[in-house]
N, C-alpha and C positions, 0 to 999 in steps of 0.2 A: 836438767836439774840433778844434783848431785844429794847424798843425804848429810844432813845438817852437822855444822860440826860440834864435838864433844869436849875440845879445850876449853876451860872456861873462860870470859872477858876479862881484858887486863885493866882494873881499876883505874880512871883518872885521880890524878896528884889533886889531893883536897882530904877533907875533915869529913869524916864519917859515921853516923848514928843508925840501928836498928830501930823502925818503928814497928809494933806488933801489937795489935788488939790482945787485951788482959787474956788469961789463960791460953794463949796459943802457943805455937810452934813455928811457925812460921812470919816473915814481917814482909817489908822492905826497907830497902839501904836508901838514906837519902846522905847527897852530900851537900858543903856546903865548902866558899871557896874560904872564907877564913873562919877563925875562933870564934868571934862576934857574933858572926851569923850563926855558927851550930850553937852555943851559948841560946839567943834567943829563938833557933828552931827546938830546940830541950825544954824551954819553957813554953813553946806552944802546944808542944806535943803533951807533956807529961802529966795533963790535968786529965785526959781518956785515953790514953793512951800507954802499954808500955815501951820505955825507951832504954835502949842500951845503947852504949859509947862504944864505937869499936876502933876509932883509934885513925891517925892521919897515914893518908897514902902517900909515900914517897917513891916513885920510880920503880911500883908494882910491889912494894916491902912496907906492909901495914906496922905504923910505930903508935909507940902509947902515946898521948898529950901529956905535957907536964900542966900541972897544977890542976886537973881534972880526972877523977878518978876513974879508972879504968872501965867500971862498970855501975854507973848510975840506974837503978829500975825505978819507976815509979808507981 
């Protein structure tokens, strides 16, 4: 066994949201593979939850979504 590596993971290609319990610091990334889906994963999350939008992966190059703002909290 060798020690563990320190590059971080390269993002799969999809649509990506921050979920984090109210006053934290920390969450997790959930993805999701279209609009549709993150859309109603935002809506299930955002009633206990906070949620930030971080934005679709393309080919390890995080971009904004059009028509959805950059940074939704709830």
């Amino acid at each position: 066994m060798g020690r563990p590596s320190t590059k971080p993971k390269d993002l799969r290609d999809g649509y990506y949201i921050e979920v984090r319990n109210k006053n934290q610091r920390t969450g997790i990334k959930i993805r999701r593979d279209t609009k549709e889906q993150l859309l109603l994963a935002i809506e299930e999350y955002k009633e206990s939850k906070e949620v930030i939008v971080l934005g679709k992966s393309e080919n390890g190059v995080m971009k904004d979504i059009p028509g959805l703002e950059g940074n939704s909290e709830a």
